[in-house]
C-alpha positions in Angstrom: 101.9 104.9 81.8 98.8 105.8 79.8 98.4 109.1 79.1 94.5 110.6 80.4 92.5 112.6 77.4 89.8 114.9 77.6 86.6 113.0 78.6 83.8 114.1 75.9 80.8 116.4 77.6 78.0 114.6 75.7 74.7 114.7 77.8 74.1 110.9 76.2 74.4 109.7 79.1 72.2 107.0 79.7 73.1 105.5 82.8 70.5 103.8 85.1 72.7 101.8 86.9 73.4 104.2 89.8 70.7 104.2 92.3 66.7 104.3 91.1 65.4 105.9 88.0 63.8 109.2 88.8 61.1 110.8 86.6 62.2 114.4 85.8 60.2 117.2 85.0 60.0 118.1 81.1 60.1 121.6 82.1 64.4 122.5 82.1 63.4 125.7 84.4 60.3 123.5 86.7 61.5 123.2 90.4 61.5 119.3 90.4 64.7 119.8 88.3 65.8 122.0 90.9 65.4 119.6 94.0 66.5 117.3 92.5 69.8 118.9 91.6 69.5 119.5 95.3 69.3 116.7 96.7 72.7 115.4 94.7 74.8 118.2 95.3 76.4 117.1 98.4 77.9 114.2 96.7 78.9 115.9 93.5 80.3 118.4 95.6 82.2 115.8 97.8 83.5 114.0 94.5 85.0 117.4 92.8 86.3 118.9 96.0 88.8 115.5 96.2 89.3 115.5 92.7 90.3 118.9 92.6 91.6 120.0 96.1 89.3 123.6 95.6 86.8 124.5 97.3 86.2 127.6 94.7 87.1 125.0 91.9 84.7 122.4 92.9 81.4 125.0 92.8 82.8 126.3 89.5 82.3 122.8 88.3 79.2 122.2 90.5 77.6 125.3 88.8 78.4 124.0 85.3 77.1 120.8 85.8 73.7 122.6 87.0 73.8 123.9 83.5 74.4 121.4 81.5 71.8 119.5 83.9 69.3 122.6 82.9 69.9 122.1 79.2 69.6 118.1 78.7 66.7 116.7 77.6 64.4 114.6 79.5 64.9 111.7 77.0 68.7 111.3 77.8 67.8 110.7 81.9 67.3 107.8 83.4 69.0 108.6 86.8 70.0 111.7 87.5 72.4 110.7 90.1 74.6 108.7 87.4 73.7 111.3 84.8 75.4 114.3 87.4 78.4 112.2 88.7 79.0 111.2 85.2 78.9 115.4 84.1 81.1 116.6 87.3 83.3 113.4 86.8 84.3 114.4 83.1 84.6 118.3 84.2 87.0 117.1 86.8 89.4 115.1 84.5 89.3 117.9 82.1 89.6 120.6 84.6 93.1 118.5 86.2 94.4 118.6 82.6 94.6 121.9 82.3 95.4 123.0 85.4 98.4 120.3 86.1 100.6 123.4 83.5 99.5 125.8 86.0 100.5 124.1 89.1 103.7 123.2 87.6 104.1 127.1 87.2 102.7 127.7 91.0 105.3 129.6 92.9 106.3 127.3 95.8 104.5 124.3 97.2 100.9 123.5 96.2 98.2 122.8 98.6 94.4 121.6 98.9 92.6 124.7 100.3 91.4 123.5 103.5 87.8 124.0 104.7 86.5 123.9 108.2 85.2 120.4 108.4 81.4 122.4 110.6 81.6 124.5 107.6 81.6 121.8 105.0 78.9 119.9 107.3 76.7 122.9 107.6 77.2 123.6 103.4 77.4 119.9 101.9 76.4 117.5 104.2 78.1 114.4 103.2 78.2 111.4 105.8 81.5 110.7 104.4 83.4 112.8 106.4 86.7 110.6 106.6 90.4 110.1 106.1 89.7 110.6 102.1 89.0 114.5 103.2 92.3 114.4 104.8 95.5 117.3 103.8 97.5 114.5 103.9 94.9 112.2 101.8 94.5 115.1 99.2 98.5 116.0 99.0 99.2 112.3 98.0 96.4 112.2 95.3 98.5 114.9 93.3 100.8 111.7 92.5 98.1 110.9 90.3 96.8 111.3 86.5 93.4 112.9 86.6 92.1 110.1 85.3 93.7 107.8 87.9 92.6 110.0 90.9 89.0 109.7 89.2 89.0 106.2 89.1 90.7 105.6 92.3 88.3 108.2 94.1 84.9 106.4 92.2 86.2 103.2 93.7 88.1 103.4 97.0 85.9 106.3 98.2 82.4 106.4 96.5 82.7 102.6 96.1 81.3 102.9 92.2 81.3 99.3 90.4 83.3 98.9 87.9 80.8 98.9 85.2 79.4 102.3 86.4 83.0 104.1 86.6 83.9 102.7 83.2 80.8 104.6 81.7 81.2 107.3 83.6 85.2 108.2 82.3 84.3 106.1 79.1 86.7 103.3 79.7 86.4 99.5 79.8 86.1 98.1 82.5 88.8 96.1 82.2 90.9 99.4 81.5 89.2 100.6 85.0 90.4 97.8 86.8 93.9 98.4 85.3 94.1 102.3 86.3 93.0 101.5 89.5 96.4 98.6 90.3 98.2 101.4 88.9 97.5 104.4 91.0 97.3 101.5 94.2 100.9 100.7 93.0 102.1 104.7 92.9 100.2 105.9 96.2 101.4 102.0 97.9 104.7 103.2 99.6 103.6 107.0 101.1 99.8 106.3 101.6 99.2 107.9 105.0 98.4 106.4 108.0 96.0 107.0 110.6 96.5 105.4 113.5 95.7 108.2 115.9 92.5 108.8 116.9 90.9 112.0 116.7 91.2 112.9 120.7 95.3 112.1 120.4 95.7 114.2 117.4 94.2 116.8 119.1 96.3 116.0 122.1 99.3 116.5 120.0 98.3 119.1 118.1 97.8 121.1 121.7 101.5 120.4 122.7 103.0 121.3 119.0 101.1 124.8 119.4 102.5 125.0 122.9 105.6 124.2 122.2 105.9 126.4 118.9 104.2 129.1 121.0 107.0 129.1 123.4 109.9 128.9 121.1 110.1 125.3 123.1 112.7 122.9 120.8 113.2 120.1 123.1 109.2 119.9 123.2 109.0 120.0 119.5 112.0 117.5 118.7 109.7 115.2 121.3 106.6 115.2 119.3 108.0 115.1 115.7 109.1 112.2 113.7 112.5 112.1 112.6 111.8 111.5 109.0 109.4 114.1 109.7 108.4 116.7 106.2 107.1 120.2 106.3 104.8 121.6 103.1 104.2 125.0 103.3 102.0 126.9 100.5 102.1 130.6 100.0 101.3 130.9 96.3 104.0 133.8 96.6 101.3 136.1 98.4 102.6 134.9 102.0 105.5 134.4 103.4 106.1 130.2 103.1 109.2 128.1 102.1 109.3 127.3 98.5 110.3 123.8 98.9 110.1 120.7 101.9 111.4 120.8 104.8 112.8 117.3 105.7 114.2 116.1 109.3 113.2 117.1 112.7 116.1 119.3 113.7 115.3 121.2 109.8 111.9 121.4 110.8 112.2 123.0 114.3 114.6 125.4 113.4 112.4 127.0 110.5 109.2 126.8 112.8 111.5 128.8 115.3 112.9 131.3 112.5 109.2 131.9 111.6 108.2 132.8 114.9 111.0 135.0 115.2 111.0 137.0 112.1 107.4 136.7 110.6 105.0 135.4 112.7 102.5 138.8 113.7 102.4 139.8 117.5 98.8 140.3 117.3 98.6 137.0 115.9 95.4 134.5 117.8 95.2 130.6 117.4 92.4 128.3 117.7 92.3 124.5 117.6 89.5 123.1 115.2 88.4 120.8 113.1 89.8 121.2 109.6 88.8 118.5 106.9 87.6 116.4 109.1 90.8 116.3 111.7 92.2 118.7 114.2 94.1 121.7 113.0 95.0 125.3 113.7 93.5 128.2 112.2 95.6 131.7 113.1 93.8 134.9 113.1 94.9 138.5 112.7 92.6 141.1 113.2 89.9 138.5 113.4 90.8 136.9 110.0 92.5 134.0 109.0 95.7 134.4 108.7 97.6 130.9 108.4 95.7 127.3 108.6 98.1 124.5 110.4 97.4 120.5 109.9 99.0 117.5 110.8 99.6 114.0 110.4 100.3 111.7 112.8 102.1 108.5 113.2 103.0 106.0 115.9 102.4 109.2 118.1 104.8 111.6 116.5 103.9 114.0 113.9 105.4 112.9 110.6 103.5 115.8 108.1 102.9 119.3 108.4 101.0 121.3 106.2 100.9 125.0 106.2 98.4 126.8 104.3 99.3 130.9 104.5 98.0 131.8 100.9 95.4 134.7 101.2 93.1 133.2 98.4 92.9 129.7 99.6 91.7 131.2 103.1 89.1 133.5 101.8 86.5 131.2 102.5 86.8 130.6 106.0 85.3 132.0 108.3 86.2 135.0 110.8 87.5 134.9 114.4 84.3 134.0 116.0 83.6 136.9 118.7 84.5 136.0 122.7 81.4 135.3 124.8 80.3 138.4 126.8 
């Protein structure tokens, strides 16, 4: 396998290719510079959030692309689009790099921080609200080099040429083409499925919140795959499993011992729509406390994520407050 290497953070970066050449202000501090940063932030923030799995990651890379955006020279423009995609690109590889050693040190199992798909809407309005915003989309990206997941995302998802994402992670694209059949080749056998729509995930997600509710087994064991796996990610801050949790029977009997032993009585669920599919967010005290997603197949949940680490739920929202 070829090993990724730090993309170089040159502003030459003369790419005219993607979309229409804007004219930009000479001024680095004149407000044109500032719309149009603007205008492209939903979709630099829609590439670094998938690259990275962080919401707080993606606008540390978002603001230092704004800064190296300030700082460039008029002359080395031609679009801003490629020239911004190309900048949060590179500080995404490099960003992976370095933190791949500190997700190897994470304690237990590591998870995207979710994000209410209204909020996202509301904050970075991105029409491509779709599977590729998935927990289960995101989880299986991790079996990918940083450069892989960049070239697979540019492709698959923002449907890049192959001429533009070779510039953009300073490839051939010949080399392109080749990363891309290899990170096809490891994501081929576990790529998700989504054959449910959204109204029968929701369905199921309603009778899996029952059932757990009600310390029901035979209603769990009738909703779950058999091959079913449970990831749950604490970051040692919450209470969580370090490791997977295969089989039905496994799985029941941990989400039974969790609502025995550590589960608050105070605790309040609501059903929503978390990135971009229907999940559970529990609150205590009016805030969050635990996010829940699934994925389903043939009708039967076959993954469960649980996301119960304090910092990766800091930016969701509170309990909303009952109607009068």
């Amino acid at each position: 396998m070829q090993n990724d290497h730090n993309l170089k953070m040159s502003t030459d970066d003369r790419v005219c290719e993607i979309g229409s050449p804007v004219p930009v202000s000479a001024d680095r501090s004149g407000p044109n510079r500032l719309e149009i940063f603007h205008v492209q932030r939903p979709r630099l923030f829609s590439i670094a959030y998938r690259m990275l799995g962080s919401v707080a990651d993606a606008e540390d890379i978002l603001q230092d692309a704004f800064i190296r955006w300030q700082q460039s020279s008029v002359t080395e423009i031609q679009s801003p689009e490629a020239f911004l995609v190309t900048i949060v690109s590179r500080l995404c590889v490099n960003h992976l790099q370095s933190a791949r050693v500190k997700r190897e040190e994470y304690f237990g199992q590591w998870l995207p921080e979710p994000i209410l798909t209204a909020q996202a809407a509301t904050s970075f309005p991105d029409p491509r609200m779709d599977d590729s915003l998935s927990m289960a989309f995101l989880v299986l990206l991790e079996r990918l080099t940083p450069l892989e997941r960049a070239v697979f995302l540019l492709r698959e998802v923002f449907d890049y040429d192959y001429a533009e994402i070779a510039r953009i992670v300073e490839q051939t694209a010949a080399n392109c083409r080749q990363i891309l059949r290899r990170a096809r080749q490891h994501l081929k056998r576990e790529r998700p499925r989504f054959d449910a729509s959204s109204q029968q995930q929701e369905q199921l997600l309603n009778r899996f919140l029952q059932a757990s509710t009600s310390g029901d087994m035979d209603a769990l064991l009738a909703i779950i795959s058999n091959d079913i796996v449970l990831y749950a990610d604490g970051g040692g801050k919450a209470n969580a499993v370090p490791n997977p949790v295969y089989g039905a029977e496994n799985v029941v009997r941990f989400l039974l011992g969790v609502r025995r032993k550590f589960l608050p009585t105070e605790l309040i669920r609501r059903v929503v729509q978390i990135n971009g599919k229907p999940g559970i967010v529990g609150y205590v005290n009016g805030r969050p406390h635990g996010v829940i997603t699934i994925n389903v197949v043939d009708e039967r949940i076959r993954n469960i994520y649980i996301v119960s680490n304090p910092d990766k739920l800091s930016r969701l929202p509170n309990l909303p407050a009952s109607p009068c």
